[in-house]
Rosetta silent file (secondary structure, phi, psi, omega in degrees, C-alpha in Angstrom):
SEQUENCE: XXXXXXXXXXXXXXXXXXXXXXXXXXXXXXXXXXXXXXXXXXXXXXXXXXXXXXXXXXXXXXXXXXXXXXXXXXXXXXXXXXXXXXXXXXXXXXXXXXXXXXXXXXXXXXXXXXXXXXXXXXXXXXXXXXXXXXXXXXXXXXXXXX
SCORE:     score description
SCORE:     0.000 S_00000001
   1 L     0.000  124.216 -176.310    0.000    0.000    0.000 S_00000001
   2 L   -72.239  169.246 -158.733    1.610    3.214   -0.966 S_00000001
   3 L  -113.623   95.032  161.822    2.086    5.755    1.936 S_00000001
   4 H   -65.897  -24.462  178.944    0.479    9.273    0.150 S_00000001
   5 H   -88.450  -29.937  164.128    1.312   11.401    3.237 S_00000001
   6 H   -30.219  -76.144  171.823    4.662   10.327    3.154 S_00000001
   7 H   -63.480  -35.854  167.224    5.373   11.254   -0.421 S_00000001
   8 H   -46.684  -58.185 -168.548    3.466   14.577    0.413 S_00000001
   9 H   -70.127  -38.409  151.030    5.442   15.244    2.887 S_00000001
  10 H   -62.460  -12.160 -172.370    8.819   14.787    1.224 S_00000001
  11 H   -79.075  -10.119  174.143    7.730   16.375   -2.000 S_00000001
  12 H   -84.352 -102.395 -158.180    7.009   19.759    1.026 S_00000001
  13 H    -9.619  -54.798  175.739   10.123   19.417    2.277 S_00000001
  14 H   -80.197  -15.829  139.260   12.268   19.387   -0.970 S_00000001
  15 H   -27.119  -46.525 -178.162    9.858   22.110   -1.843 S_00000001
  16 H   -47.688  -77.858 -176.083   10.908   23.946    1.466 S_00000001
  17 H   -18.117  -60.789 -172.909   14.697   23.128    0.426 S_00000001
  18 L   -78.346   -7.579  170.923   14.052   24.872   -2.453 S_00000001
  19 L  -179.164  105.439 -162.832   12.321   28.082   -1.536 S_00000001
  20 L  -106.838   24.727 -175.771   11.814   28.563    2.349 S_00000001
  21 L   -67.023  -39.632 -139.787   10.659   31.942    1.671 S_00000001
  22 L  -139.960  140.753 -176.733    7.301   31.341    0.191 S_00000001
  23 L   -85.044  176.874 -155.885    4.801   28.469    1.208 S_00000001
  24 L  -117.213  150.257  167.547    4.825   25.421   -1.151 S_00000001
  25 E  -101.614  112.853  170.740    2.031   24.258   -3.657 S_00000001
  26 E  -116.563 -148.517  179.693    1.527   21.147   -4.567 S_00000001
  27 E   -88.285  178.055  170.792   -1.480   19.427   -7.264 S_00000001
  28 H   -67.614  -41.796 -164.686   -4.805   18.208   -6.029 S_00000001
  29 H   -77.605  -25.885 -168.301   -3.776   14.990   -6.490 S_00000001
  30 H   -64.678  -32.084 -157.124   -0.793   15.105   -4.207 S_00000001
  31 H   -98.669  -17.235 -143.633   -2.436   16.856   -1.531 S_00000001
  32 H  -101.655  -38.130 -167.943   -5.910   15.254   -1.631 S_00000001
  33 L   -56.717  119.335  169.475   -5.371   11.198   -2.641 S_00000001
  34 L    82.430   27.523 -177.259   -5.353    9.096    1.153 S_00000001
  35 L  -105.664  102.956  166.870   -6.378   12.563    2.669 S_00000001
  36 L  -120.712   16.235  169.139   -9.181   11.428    4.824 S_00000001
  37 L   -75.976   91.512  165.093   -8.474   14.237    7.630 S_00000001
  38 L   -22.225  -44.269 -141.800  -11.300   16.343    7.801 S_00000001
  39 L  -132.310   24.140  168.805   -9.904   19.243    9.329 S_00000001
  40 L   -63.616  -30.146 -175.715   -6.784   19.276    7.196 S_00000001
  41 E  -149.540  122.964 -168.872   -8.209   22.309    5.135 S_00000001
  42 L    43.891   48.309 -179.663  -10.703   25.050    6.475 S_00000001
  43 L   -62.865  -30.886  162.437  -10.632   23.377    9.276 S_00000001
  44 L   -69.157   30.447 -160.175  -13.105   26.085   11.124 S_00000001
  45 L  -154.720  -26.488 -143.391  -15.866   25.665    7.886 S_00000001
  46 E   -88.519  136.139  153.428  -15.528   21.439    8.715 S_00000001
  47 L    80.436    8.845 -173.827  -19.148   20.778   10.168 S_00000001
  48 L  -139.133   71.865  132.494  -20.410   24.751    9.747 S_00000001
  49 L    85.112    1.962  168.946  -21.298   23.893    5.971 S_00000001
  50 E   -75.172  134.604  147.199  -17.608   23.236    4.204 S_00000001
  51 L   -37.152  165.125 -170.216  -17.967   19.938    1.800 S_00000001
  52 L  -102.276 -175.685  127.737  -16.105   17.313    3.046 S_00000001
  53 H    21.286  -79.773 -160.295  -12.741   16.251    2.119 S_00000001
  54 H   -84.684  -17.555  156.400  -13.844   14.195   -0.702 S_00000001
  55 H   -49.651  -70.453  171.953  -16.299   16.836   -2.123 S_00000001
  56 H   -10.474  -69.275 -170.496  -13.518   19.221   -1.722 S_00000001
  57 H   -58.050  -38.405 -169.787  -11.482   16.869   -4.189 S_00000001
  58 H   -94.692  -18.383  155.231  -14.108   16.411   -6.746 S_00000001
  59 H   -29.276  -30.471 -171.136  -15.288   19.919   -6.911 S_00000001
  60 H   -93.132  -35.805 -176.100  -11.647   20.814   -7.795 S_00000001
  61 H   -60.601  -49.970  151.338  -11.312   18.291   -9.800 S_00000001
  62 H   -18.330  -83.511  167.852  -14.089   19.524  -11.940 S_00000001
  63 H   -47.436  -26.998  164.979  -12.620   22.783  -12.405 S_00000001
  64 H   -76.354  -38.280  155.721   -9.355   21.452  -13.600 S_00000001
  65 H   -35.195  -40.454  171.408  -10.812   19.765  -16.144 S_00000001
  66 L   -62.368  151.108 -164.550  -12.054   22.618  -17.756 S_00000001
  67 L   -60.674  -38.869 -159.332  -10.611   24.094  -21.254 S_00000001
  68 L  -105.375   31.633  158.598   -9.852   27.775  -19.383 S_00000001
  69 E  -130.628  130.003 -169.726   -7.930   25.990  -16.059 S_00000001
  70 E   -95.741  -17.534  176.716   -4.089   25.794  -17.045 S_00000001
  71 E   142.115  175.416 -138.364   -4.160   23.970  -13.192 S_00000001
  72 E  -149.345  109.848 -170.123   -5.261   23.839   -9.784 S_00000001
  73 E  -120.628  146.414  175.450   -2.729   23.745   -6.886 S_00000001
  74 E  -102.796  119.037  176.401   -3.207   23.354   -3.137 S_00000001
  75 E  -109.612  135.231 -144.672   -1.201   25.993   -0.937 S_00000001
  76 L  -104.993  120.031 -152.472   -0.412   24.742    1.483 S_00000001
  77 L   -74.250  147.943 -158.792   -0.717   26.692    5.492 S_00000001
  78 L   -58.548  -10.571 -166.157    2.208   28.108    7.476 S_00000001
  79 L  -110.893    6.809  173.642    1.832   25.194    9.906 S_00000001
  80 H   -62.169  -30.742  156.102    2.313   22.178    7.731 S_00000001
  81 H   -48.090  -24.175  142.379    5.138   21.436    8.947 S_00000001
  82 H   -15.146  -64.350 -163.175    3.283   20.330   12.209 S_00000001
  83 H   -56.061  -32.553 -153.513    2.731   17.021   10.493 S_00000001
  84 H   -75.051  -11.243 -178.267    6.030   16.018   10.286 S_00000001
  85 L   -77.510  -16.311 -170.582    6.071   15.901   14.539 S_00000001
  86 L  -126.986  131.254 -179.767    2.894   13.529   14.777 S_00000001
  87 L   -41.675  -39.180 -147.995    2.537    9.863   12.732 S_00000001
  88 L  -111.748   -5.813 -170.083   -1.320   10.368   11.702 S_00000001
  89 L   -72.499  132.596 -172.484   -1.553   14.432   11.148 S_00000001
  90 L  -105.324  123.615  149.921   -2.198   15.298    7.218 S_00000001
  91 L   -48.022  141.782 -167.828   -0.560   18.770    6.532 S_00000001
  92 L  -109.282  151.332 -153.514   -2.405   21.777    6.498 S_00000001
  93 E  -100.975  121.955  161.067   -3.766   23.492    3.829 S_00000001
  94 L   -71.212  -39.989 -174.432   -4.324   27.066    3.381 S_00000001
  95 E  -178.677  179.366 -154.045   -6.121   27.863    0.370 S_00000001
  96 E  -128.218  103.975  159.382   -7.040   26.295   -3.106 S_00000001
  97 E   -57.826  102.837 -168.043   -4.764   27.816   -6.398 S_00000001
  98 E  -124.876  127.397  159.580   -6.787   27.879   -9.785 S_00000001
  99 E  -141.822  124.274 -168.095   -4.790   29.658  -12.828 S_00000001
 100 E  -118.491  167.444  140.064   -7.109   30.373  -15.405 S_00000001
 101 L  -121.828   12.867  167.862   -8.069   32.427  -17.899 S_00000001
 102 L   -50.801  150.950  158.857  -11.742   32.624  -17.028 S_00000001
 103 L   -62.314  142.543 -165.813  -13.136   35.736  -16.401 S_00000001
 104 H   -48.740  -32.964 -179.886  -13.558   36.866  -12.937 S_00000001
 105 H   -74.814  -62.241 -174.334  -17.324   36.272  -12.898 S_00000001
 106 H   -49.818  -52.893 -156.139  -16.873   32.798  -13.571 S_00000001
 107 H   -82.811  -14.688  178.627  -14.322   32.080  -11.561 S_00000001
 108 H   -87.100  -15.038  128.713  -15.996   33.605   -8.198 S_00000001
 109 H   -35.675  -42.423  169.776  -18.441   30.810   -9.116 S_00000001
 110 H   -48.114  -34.811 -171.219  -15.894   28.186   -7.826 S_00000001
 111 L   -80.366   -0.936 -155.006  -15.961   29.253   -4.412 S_00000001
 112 L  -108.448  124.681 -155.825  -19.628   29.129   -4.018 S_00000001
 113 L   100.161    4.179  173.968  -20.656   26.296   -1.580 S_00000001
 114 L  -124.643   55.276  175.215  -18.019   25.805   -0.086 S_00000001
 115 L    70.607   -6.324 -142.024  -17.989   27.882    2.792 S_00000001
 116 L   -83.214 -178.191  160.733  -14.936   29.858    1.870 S_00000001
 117 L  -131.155   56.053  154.834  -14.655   33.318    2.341 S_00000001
 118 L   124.477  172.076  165.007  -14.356   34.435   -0.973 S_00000001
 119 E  -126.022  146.618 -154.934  -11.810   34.197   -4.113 S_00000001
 120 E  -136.052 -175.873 -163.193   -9.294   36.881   -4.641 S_00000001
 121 E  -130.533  115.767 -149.472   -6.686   37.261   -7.579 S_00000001
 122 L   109.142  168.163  154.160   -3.067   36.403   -7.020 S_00000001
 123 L   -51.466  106.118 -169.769   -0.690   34.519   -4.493 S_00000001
 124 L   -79.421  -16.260 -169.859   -1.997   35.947   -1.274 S_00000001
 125 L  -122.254   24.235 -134.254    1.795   34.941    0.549 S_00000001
 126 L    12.661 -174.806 -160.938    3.394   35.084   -2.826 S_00000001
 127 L   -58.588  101.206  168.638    4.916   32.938   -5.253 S_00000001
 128 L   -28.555  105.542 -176.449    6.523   29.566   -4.232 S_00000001
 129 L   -50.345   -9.250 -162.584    9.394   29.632   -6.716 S_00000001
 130 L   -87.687  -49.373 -170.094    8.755   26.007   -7.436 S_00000001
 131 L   -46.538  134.154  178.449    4.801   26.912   -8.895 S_00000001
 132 L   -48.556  169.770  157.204    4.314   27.231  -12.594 S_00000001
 133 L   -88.571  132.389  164.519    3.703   30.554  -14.409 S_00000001
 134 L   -76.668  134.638 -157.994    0.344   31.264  -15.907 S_00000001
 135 L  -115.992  161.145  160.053    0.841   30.805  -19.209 S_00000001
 136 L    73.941   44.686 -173.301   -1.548   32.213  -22.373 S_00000001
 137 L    50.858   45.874 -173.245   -2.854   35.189  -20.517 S_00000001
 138 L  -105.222  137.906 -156.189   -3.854   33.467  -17.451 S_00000001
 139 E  -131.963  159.842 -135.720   -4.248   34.689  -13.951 S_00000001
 140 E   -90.881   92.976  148.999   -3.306   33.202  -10.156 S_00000001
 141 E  -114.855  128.200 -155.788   -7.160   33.071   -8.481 S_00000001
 142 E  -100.251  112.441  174.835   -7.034   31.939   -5.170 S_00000001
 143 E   -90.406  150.372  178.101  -10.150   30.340   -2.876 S_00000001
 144 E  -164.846  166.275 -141.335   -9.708   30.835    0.743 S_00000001
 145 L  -137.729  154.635 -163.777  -11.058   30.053    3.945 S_00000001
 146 L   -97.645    0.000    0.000  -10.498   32.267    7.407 S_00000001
């Protein structure tokens, strides 16, 4: 059985290694596959009307899919590191990375149901040096949670 928080957690770390400036991003699948920790992401929303986990994942998933999402990254919260002190703790997540080139109207449709409080346009802690560039006149929009 593969270990997914494992490989999460070294692919943060040689992220760190590589820029400890900035917090690291990784894909949906990396953050979300064997993630059955509720409270791993917007953990204050879990049970006050945030989707669960596995919503979470296919909601995103959705959206990545689409012709106008170049991809969809999970940034990842100042405290993930936290994980690496306790066996069963899933790193925490900060906010959900979509670079698009939908229009703004559309894209403030992603956030709605899931509790967040709102989607804004950019890196809110800036760039991870590791994260792609939006390519083809495509912009950073960020869902995020309090």
């Amino acid at each position: 059985m593969r270990d997914y928080r494992k490989q999460l957690l070294n692919k943060l770390l040689a992220l760190d290694e590589i820029d400890s400036e900035h917090l690291p991003v990784v894909t949906l699948d990396e953050y979300f596959t064997g993630n059955e920790q509720e409270e791993s992401i917007a953990p204050n929303q879990w049970a006050f009307g945030r989707p669960s986990i596995r919503e979470l994942y296919a909601h995103f998933s959705q959206i990545q899919a689409r012709d106008d999402v170049q991809c969809v990254l999970v940034g990842l919260h100042q405290d993930w590191g936290m994980a690496l002190e306790n066996d069963t703790d899933w790193p925490a997540a900060e906010n959900i990375h979509i670079i698009s080139t939908a229009p703004s109207h559309i894209a403030e449709q992603w956030a709605e149901g899931l509790e967040s409080d709102g989607i804004g346009v950019g890196w809110p802690y800036g760039k991870h040096s590791a994260a792609p560039d939006p390519q083809n006149g495509a912009q950073v929009y960020t869902v995020f949670w309090d």
